[in-house]
GUTI-576607 format. One record per residue (C-alpha): residue in one letter; x, y, z. Coordinates in steps of 0.5 Angstrom, whole numbers, plus 2048, in hexadecimal, padded with zeros to 3 digits. Example, Ala and Ser with C-alpha at 12.3 -4.5 7.8 and 13.67 -1.06 7.14 Angstrom:
A8197F7810
S81B7FE80E
***
This chain:
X83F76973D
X84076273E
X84675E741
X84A75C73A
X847763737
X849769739
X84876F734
X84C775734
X84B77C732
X851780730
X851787731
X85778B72D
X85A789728
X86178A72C
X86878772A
X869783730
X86178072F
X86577E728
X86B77C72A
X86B778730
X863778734
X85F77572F
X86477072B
X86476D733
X85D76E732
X85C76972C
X861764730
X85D764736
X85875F737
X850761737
X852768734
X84D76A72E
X85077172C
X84977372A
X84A77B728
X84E781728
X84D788728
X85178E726
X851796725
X85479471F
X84F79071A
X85578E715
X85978C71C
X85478871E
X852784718
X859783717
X85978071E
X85477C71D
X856779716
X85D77771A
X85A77271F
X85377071B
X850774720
X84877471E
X84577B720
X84878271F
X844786723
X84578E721
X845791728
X84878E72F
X840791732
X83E78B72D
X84278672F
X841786736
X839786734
X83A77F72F
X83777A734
X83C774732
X842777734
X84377473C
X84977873D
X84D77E73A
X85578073A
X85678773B
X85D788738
X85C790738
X860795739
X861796741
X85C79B742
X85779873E
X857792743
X852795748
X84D797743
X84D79173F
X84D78C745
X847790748
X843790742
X845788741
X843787748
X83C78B748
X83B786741
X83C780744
X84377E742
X84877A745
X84F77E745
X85677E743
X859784743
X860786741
X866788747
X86778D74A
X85F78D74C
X85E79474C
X86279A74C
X86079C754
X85E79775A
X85779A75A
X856799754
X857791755
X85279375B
X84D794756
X84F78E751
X84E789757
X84978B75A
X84478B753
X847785752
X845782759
X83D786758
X83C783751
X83E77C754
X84477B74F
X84B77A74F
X85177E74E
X85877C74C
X85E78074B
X86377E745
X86977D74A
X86B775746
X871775747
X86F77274E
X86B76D74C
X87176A748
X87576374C
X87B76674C
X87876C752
X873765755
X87B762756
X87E768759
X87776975D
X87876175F
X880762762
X87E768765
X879765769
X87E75F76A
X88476376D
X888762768
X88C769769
X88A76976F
X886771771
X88677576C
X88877C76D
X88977F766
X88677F760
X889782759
X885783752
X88678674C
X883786745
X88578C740
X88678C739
X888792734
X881795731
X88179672A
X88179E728
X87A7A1726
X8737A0729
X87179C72E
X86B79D733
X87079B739
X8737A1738
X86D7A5739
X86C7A7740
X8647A873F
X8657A173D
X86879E744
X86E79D740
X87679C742
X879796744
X87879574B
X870794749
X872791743
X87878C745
X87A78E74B
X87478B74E
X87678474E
X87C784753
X877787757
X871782757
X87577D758
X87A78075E
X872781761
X87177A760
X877777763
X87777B768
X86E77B76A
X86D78276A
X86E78A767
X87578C769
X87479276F
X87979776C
X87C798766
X88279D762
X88379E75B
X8877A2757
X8857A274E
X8877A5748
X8817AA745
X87F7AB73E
X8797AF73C
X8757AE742
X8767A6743
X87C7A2746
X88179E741
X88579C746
X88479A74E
X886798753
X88379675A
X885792761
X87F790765
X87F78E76C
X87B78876F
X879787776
X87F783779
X884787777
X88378376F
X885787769
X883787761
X88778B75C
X88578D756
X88678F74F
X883791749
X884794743
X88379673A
X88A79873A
X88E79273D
X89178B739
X88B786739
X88B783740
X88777F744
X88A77C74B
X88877A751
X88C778758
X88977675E
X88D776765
X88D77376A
X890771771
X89376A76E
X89376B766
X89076F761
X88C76D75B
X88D770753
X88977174D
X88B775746
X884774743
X87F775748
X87A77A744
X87A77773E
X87C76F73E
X876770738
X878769735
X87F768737
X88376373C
X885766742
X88A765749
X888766750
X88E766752
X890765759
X89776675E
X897763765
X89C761769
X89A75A766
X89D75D75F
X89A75F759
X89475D755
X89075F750
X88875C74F
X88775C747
X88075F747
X87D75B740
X87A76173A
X87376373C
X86F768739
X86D76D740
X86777073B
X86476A73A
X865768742
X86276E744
X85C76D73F
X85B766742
X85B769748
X85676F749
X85276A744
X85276574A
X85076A74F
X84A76D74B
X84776574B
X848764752
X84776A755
X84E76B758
X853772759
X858772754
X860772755
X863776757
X85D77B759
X85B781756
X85C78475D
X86478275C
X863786756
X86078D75A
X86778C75F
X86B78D759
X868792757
X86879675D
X87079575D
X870798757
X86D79D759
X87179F75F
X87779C75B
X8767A3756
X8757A775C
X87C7A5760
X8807A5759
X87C7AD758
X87E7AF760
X8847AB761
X8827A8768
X8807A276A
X8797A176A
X87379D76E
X86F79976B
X86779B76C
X86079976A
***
């Protein structure tokens, strides 16, 4: 690993590595997509072909012994996070693993603390926090633009197509909270600065996973988030963040993917919308962990961000099964 040279191991030969992950890959400076490994060799060789990548390795235990990779993505079902960033950890690897972290807290517990024990770093695939758009909205926060912000709305839904889908699999970590619903919730976290201390929830559940929820969590101070998620609604991304003296909008916070986006802002000013110019978040967040990895720096958000949604998940699930509002706990 150099600088201007940091190579990178896929590890699965998953839609959005293809689609989203490793085209930001190619973009982002100093990456060297280095090899790929799937279960599926015919996949992988694919895989390969499409990016020009030079190796194929046969299994992801051979990869993660290749002596040239620097770094791994781990974009696996979200039960296979854990193991998978463990052993990658144990080899040596730097990590970035797909959001959710892992399916329960105390399997991020032992994600971090393997990274921590072998002297790597571990990044979670939340990108869209790296993108402008959430550095502005970040930026008139801490001016006081709205004054205190008391409530936070995020929604992402979007209507599954009928068939097969591991995030319909509960043995899998499926259903939309894990999926999508994971969004809102990170960044409610983030402008707050802290896990909620309760939550409540109802869902909709089909074979074991929920395809719709729902869930209000309560901050210190009286503070609110409210969000949504779901594989049976319209396609919807929104964002409102409240404050005592305005409020902030934005309708594609999730995926900005390479689109121009508004932050739009209402005060007692009068209304104004910053035009946030197309920037690719993949490419950003490679830049980002690669940055980290050469000096030696905590990656952003951390991957403790990471384990504080998953706790809410977890007892967003609980509160929507039992009907009560529930308190959060370690």
């Amino acid at each position: 690993m150099t600088k201007d040279r940091i190579r990178w191991g896929i590890l699965g030969a998953a839609n959005i590595a293809r689609m989203m992950v490793m085209p930001g890959m190619q973009e982002a400076q100093g990456a060297v997509i280095q090899a790929v490994a799937s279960r599926d060799a015919a996949r992988a060789q694919e895989l390969a072909a499409a990016f020009a990548v030079p190796v194929v390795h046969s299994s992801y235990e051979a990869l993660l012994k290749d002596p040239d990779i620097d770094a791994v993505y781990i974009p696996l079902p979200n039960h296979l996070h854990r193991p998978w960033t463990i052993k990658a950890a144990e080899a040596g690897k730097h990590v970035l693993c797909e959001k959710p972290l892992a399916i329960t807290a105390a399997e991020c517990d032992a994600m971090i603390e393997a990274c921590q024990k072998h002297g790597v770093l571990l990044m979670e695939g939340y990108m869209y926090s790296l993108h402008p758009q959430i550095t502005t909205v970040m930026e008139l926060l801490e001016k006081n633009s709205i004054g205190q912000v008391t409530l936070v709305r995020g929604s992402f839904s979007f209507p599954m197509e009928p068939g097969e889908n591991i995030r319909l699999e509960p043995e899998y970590g499926g259903g939309s909270l894990m999926d999508v619903g994971c969004y809102p919730i990170h960044l409610a976290n983030l402008i707050f600065r802290q896990a909620p201390e309760t939550v409540q929830a109802s869902a909709i559940w089909e074979g074991g996973v929920d395809i719709t929820a729902t869930g209000v969590l309560r901050y210190a101070g009286n503070r609110l988030a409210i969000i949504d998620s779901s594989f049976a609604m319209w396609d919807r991304q929104e964002v409102e963040i409240v404050g005592t003296t305005g409020r902030i909008r934005l309708t594609r916070p999730w995926r900005a993917d390479d689109f121009e986006t508004d932050v739009m802002v209402e005060s007692p000013e009068g209304s104004e919308a910053y035009k946030i110019a197309a920037s690719n978040p993949y490419k950003l967040e490679i830049e980002h962990f690669q940055d980290c990895m050469v000096h030696r720096r905590q990656p952003l958000p951390s991957p403790e961000k990471g384990r504080d949604v998953v706790r809410v998940i977890q007892a967003l699930f609980e509160a929507a099964r039992t009907g009560r509002e529930l308190e959060l706990h370690e």
